[in-house]
C-alpha positions as CSV (number, residue, x, y, z in Angstrom):
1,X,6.3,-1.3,-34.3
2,X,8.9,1.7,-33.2
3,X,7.6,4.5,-31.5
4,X,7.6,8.1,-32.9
5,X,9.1,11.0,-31.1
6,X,5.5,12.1,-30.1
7,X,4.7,8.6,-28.7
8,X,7.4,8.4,-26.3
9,X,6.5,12.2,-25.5
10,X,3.4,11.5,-24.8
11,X,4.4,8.0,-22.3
12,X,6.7,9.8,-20.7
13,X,4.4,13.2,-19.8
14,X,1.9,10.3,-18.7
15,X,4.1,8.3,-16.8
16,X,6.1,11.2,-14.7
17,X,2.3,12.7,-13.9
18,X,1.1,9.4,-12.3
19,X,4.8,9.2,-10.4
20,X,4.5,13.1,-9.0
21,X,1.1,12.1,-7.4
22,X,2.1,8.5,-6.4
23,X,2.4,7.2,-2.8
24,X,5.0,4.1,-3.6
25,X,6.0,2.7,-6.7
26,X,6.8,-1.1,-7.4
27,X,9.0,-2.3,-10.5
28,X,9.1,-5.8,-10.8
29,X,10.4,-8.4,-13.7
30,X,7.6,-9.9,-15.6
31,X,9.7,-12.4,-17.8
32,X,7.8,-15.8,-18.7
33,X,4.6,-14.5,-17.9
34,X,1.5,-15.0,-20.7
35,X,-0.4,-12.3,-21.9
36,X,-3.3,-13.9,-20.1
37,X,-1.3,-13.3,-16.6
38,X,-0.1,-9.7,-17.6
39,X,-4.1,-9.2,-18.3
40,X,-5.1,-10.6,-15.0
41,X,-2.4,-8.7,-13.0
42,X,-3.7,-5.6,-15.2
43,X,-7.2,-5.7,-13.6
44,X,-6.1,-6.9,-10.0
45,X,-3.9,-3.4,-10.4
46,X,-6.6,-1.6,-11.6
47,X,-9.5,-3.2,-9.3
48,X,-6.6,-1.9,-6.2
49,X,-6.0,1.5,-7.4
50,X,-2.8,0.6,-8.8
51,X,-0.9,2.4,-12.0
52,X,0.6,-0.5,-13.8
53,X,2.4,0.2,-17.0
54,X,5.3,-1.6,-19.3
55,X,7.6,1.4,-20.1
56,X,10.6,1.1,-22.3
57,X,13.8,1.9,-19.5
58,X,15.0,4.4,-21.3
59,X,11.2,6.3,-20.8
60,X,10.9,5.4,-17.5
61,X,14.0,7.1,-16.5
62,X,13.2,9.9,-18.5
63,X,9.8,10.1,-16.8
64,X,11.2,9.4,-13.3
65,X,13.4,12.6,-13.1
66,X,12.0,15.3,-10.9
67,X,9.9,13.1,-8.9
68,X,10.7,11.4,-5.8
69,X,11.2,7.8,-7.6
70,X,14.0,8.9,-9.2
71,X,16.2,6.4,-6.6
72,X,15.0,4.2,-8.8
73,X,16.8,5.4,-12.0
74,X,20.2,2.9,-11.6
75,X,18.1,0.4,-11.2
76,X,15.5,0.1,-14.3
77,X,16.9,-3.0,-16.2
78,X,15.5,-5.8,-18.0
79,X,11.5,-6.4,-19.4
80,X,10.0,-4.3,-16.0
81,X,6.5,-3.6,-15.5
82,X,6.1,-0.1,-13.1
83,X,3.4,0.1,-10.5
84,X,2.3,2.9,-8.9
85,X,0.2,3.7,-5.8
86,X,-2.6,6.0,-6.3
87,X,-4.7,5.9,-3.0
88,X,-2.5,4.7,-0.6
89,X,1.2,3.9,-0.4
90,X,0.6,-0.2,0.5
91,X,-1.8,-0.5,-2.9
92,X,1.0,-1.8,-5.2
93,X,2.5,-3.8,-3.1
94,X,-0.2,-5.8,-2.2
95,X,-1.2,-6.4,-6.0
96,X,2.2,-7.2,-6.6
97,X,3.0,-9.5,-4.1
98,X,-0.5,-11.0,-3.9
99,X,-0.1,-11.5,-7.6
100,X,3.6,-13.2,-7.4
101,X,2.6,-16.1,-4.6
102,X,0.6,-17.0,-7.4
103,X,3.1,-16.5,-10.2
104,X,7.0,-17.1,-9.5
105,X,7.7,-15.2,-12.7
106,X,6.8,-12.1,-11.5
107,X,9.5,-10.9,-9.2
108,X,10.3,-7.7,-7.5
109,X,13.1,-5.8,-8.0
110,X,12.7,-2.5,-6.8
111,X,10.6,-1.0,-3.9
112,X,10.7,3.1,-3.5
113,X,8.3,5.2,-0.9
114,X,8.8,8.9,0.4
115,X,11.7,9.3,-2.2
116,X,13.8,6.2,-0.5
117,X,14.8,3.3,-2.7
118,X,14.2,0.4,-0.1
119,X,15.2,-3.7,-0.9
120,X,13.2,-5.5,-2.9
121,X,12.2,-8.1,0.1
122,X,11.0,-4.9,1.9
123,X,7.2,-5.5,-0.5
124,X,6.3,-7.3,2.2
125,X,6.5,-4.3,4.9
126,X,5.0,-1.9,2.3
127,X,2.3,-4.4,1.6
128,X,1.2,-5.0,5.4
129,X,1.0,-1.1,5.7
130,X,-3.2,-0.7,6.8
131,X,-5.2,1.0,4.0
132,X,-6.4,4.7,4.9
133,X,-9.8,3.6,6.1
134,X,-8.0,1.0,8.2
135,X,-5.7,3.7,9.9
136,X,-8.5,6.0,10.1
137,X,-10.9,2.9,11.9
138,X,-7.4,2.2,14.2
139,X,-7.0,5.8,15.1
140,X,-10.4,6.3,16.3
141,X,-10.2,3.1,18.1
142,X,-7.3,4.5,19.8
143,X,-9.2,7.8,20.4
144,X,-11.9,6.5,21.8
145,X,-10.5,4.2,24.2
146,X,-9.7,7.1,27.3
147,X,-13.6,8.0,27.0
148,X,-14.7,4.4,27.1
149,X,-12.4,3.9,30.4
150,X,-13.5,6.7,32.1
151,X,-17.1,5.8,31.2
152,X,-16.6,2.1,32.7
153,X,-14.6,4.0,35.8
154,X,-17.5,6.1,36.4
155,X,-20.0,3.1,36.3
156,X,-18.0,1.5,38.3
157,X,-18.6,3.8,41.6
158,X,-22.3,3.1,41.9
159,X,-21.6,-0.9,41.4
160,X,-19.5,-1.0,43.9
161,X,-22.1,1.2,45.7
162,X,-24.8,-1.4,45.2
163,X,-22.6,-4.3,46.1
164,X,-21.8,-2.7,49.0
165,X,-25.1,-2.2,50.7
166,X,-26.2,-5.9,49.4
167,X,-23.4,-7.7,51.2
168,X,-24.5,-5.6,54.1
169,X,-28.6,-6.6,53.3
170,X,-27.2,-10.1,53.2
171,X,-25.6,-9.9,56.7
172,X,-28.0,-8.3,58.3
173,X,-30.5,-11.6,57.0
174,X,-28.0,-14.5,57.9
């Protein structure tokens, strides 16, 4: 069934607003896959915080312009599903490659992030990117590690204090 003007009006409004507040966005080729798989990758995408829509190219360009995934323009061809980020910029890659070590019909093709078009093998470095409670857990790691040094430092006069005068105690006994 074509769509009406209003339709593709109405994809492409919703598909540029989900891309102008987007960390990354993932296109891949989903050609041979069941409707059963596209289901299951549609709730892994949603279960991660993941935009995933099948847009006509055409739309998808149209809804691209403006935002910073328009690198990807030249490159929308062929049945491609679009994944977006929406919590953190690793989201859709991880769904996306987690997905394709499962299913070798769904490959990527394109991999954009900060407005750069990067290679399609670079899914692996997005996807390895720490979530934002891990960076948050691995900066306060980092930030905590000076106080917990000079705590130990500190402690460490009065040991050596104590070890002192036994060594002594044990002299003076032998």
């Amino acid at each position: 069934m074509p769509l009406n003007l209003e339709d593709k009006k109405s994809i492409v409004a919703e598909v540029s607003a989900v891309a102008a507040d987007a960390h990354s966005a993932i296109a891949a080729e989903y050609r041979g896959l069941t409707v059963e798989e596209m289901t299951e990758l549609r709730v892994k995408a949603r279960q991660g915080g993941v935009y995933l829509r099948v847009v006509k190219n055409t739309l998808a360009r149209r809804a691209l312009e403006g935002t910073e995934f328009e690198c990807m323009k030249d490159g929308l061809v062929g049945p491609l599903v679009l994944a977006f980020s929406q919590e953190d910029p690793g989201s859709a890659a991880r769904v996306i490659k987690d997905f394709a070590k499962g299913h070798d019909k769904l490959v990527p093709r394109l991999v954009s992030i900060g407005g750069e078009l990067l290679a399609a093998g670079d899914i692996e470095r997005l996807a390895s990117l720490p979530t934002r409670d891990q960076a948050i857990s691995m900066l306060m790691a980092l930030m905590k590690a000076p106080v917990e040094k000079l705590a130990r430092t500190l402690n460490e006069v009065p040991g050596k204090l104590v070890r002192t005068v036994a060594a002594v105690r044990d002299q003076k006994q032998a």
